[in-house]
C-alpha positions in Angstrom: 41.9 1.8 -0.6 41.9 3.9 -3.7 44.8 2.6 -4.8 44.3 -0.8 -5.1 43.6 -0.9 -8.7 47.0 0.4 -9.7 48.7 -2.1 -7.2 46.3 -4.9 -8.7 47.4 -3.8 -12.4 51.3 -3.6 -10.9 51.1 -7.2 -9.6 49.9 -8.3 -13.2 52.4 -6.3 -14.8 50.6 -3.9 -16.4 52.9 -1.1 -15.2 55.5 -2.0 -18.0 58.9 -1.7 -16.7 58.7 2.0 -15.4 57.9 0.9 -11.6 60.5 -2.4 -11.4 61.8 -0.9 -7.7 58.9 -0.8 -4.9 57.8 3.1 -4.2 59.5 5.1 -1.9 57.9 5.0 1.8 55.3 8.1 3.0 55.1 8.1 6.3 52.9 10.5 7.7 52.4 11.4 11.4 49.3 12.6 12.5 48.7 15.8 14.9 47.8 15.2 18.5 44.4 13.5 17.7 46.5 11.1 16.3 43.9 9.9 13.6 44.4 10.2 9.7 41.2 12.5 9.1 42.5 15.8 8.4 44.4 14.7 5.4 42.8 11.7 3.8 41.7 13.4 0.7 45.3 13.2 -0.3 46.3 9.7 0.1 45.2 8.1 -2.9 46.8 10.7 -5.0 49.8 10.1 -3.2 49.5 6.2 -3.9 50.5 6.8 -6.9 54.5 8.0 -6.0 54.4 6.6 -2.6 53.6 3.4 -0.5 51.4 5.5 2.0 51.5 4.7 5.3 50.1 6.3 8.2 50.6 6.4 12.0 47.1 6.5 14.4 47.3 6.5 18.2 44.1 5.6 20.9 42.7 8.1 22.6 43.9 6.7 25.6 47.5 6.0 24.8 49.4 7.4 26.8 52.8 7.4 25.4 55.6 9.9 26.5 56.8 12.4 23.1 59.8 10.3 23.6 58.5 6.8 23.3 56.3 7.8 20.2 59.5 8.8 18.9 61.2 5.6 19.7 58.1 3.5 17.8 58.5 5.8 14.8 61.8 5.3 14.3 61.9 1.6 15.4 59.1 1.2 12.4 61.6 3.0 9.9 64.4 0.3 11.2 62.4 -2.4 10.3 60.5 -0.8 7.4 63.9 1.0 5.9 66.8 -0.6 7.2 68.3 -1.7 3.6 68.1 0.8 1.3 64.2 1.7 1.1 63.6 5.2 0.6 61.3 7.2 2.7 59.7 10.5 2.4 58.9 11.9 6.5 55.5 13.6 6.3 54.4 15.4 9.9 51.6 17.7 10.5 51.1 20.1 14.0 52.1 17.8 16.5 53.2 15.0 13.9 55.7 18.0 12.6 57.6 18.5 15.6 58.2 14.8 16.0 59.0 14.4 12.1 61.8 16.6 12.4 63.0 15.3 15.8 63.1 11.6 14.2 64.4 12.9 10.8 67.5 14.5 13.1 68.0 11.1 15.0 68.6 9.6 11.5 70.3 12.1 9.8 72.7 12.1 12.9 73.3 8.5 13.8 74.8 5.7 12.3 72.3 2.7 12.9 70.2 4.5 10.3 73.1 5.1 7.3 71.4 2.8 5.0 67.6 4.4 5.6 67.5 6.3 2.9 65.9 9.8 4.1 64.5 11.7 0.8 62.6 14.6 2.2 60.6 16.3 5.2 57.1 17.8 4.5 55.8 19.4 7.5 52.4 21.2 7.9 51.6 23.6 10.2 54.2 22.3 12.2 53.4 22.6 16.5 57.1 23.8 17.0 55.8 27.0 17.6 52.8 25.3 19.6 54.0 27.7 23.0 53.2 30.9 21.2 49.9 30.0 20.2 46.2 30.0 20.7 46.0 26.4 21.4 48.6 26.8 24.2 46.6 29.7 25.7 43.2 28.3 25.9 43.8 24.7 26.2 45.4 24.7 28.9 42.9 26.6 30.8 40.3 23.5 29.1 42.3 20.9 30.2 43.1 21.6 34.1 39.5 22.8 34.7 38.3 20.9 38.0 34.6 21.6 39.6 33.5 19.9 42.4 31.2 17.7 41.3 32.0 15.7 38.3 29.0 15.9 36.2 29.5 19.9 36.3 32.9 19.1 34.9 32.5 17.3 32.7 29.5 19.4 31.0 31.8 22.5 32.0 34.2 20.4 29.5 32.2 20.1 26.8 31.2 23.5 26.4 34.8 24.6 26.5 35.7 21.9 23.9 32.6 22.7 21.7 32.6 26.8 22.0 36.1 27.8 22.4 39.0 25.1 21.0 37.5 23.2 18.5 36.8 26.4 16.8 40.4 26.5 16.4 40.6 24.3 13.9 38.5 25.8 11.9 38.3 28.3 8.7 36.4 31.0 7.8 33.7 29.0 6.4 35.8 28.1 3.2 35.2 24.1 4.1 31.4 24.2 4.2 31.3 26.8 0.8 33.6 23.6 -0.5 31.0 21.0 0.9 27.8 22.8 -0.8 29.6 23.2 -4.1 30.6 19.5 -4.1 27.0 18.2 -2.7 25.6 20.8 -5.7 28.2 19.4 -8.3 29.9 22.7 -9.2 33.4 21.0 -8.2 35.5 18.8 -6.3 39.2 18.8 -5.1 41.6 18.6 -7.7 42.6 15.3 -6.2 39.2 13.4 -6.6 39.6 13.2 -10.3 38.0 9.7 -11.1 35.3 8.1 -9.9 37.2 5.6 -7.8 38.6 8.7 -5.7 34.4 10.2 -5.3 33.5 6.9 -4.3 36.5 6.8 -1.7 35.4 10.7 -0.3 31.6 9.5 -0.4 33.0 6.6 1.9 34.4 8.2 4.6 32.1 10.8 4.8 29.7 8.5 5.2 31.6 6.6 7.8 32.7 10.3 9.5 31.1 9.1 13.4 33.1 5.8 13.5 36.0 7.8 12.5 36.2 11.5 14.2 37.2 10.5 18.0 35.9 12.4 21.5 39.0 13.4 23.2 38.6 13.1 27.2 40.0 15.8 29.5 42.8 13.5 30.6 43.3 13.0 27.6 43.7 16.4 26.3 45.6 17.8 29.4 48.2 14.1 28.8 48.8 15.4 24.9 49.0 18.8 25.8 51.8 19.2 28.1 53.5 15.7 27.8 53.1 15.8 24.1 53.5 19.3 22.3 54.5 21.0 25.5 57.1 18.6 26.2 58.4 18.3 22.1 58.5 22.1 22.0 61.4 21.7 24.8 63.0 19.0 23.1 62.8 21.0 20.0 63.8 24.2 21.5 67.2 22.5 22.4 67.5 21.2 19.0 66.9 25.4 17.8 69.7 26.4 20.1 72.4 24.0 19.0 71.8 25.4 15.4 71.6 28.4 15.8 75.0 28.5 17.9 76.3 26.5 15.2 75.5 29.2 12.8 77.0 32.2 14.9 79.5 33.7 13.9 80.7 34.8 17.4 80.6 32.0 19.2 82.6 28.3 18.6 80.0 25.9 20.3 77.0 24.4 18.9 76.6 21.2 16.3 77.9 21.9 13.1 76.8 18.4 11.7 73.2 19.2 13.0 73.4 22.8 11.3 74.0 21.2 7.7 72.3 18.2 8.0 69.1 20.8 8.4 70.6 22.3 5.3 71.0 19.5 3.0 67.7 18.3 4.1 65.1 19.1 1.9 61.9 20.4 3.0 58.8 21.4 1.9 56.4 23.6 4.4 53.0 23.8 3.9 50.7 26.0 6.4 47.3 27.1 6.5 47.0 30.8 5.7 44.2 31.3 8.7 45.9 28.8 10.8 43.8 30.1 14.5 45.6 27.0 16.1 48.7 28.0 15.7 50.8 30.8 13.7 52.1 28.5 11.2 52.6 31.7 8.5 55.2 33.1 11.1 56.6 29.6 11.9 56.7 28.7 8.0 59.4 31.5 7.4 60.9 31.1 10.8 61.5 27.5 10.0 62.6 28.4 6.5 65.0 31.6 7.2 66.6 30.2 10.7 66.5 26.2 10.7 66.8 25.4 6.9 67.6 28.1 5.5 68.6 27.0 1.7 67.6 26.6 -1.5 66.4 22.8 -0.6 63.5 24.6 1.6 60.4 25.8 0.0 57.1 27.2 1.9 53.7 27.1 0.6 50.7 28.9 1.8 47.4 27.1 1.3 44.6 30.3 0.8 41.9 30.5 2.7 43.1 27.1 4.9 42.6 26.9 8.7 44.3 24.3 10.9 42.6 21.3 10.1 41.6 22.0 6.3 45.1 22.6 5.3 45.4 19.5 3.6 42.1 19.7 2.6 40.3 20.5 -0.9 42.3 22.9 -1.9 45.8 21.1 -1.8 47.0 19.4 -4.7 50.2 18.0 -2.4 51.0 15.4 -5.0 51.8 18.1 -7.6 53.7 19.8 -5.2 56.2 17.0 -4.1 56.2 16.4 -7.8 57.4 19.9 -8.8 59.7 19.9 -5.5 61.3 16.3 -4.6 63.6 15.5 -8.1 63.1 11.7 -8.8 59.6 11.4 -8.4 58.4 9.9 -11.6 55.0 11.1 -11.7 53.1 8.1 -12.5 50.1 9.2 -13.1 48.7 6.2 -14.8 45.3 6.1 -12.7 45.2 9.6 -11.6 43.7 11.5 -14.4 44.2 15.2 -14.7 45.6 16.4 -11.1 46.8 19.9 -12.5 43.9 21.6 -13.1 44.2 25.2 -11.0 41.9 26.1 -8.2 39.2 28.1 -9.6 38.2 30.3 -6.7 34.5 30.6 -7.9 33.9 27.5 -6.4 36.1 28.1 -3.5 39.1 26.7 -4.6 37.6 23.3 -6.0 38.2 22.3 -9.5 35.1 21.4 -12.2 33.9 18.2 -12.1 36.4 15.3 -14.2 33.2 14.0 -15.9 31.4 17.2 -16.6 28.4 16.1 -14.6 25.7 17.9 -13.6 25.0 15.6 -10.8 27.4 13.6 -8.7 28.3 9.9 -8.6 25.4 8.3 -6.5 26.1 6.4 -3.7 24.9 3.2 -4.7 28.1 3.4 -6.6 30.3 4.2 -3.7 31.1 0.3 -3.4 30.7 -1.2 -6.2 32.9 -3.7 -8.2 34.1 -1.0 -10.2 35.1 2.1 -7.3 36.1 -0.3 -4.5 38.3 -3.2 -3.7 38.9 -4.7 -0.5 42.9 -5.1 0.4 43.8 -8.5 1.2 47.1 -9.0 2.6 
């Protein structure tokens, strides 16, 4: 991992005696893919506030939303249980259940001495039953023909032509990927050659990681996963908001400032065709959280899955949003360089190079370190 070298330099000491208390937990849960792809250009920048870790789930698990909840907070129990501070980190899927587990500890007392800093959610599925995704995957995932191999190729097509698509931006990601193969830029978080070697790395490793999703599959995630945790949240929603009428006396008052005093950072894709994540961003922020310890922040020219892609700084923006962060940025090098939308919302080069790092480079002694527990 990128970060090894500053965890190699903290074991020696080199940190001085600014980093004497082990970093607050990130725990980030991933949408209904359930890999770590769509925002892994952001982890090692994180690793430098945060002991990243990172939740990834089989394609054939089938776990119920309520047993995945369950494990997450079971993890946090172990992980947090005296005193450890942990930031929640959900995006799509991974959002509804953030906030569902983040409510479970905010509202019972096994958890009183986890330590619950903050919520980032992006593009958050809570609103996953008004959107595109539930409209059209549905119809992908219960289509039956009669004879299998028609099925499945029936499948593919649907998967290939009409969702994955989805998930996609207006060709802002591959403008990023030219500029970057042609040197004009990177993301503002690959700001040292440790962090290219670490990009050049899993690109390079892209068909062990990306995952083919089988219809079951799909059809399992769909209903029993966002389907089902938009009911559970829906609940959740009407407790609140009875809690914050003024005509009525029911709901859950501690729910209804727990929200409040939690705070929360929303980040959404502004082309989001998966879900509408602009209109959920300021549905979340004006009816659910609605305080000054909410903030929303629109990613240009993002879809679904390149939110958290090369034109995200999120390190800088938990910085400027989450007080006690120290900003550590020993390792980092410059990580607040603007977005220069002449090369599509990349940044120039750290080195000034007319031609990327090669490679050869990408593990070697000096970019790459294997973790050893």
């Amino acid at each position: 991992p990128p970060a090894v070298l500053e965890y190699e330099h903290f074991k020696k000491g080199e940190m001085g005696e600014s980093r004497l208390e082990p970093k607050p937990i990130l725990l980030y849960l991933p949408g209904f893919d359930g890999t770590l792809m769509a925002p892994f250009l952001q982890f090692p920048s994180l690793g430098e506030e945060f002991d990243v870790r990172g939740m990834t789930i089989d394609m054939d698990d089938r776990s119920t939303f309520l047993e995945l909840k369950q494990l997450v907070l079971k993890y946090i129990f172990e992980e947090c249980g005296f005193h450890r501070e942990i930031y929640l980190m959900g995006e799509s899927f991974g959002g509804i259940l953030a906030m569902e587990v983040a409510i479970t500890m905010g509202l019972t007392q096994q958890y009183k001495n986890v330590q619950l800093r903050g919520l980032i959610l992006v593009n958050p599925a809570t609103c996953y039953l008004r959107s595109n995704l539930y409209e059209i995957g549905q119809t992908i995932a219960n289509f039956q023909a009669r004879n299998h191999i028609i099925s499945f190729a029936e499948y593919l097509y649907s998967l290939t032509t009409e969702l994955v698509p989805l998930f996609l931006d207006e060709g802002k990601a591959i403008q990023q990927l030219m500029a970057i193969i042609a040197s004009k830029g990177l993301p503002s978080v690959v700001n040292n050659s440790v962090r290219e070697a670490y990009m050049g790395r899993v690109a390079f490793d892209l068909p062990n990681r990306l995952r083919f999703m089988p219809q079951v599959t799909l059809k399992w995630r769909l209903e029993q996963w966002l389907e089902y945790g938009c009911g559970v949240w829906g609940n959740t929603l009407t407790r609140v908001q009875a809690a914050r009428d003024p005509n009525t006396k029911s709901g859950d008052n501690y729910l209804s400032v727990f929200l409040q005093q939690l705070k929360t950072l929303i980040v959404a894709g502004e082309i989001d065709s998966t879900l509408p994540s602009l209109d959920e961003a300021r549905k979340l922020e004006l009816e659910v959280f609605g305080s000054d310890n909410v903030r929303v922040h629109i990613v240009p020219g993002a879809g679904h899955a390149s939110t958290c892609g090369g034109s995200l700084n999120l390190v800088q923006l938990l910085r400027d949003f989450f007080p006690g962060l120290p900003a550590n940025a020993i390792f980092s090098g410059d990580t607040q360089q603007a977005p220069d939308e002449d090369i599509f919302g990349l940044v120039p080069r750290y080195d000034g190079a007319s031609i990327g790092l090669s490679p050869l480079l990408y593990w070697s002694a000096d970019n790459y370190r294997q973790w050893e527990e």
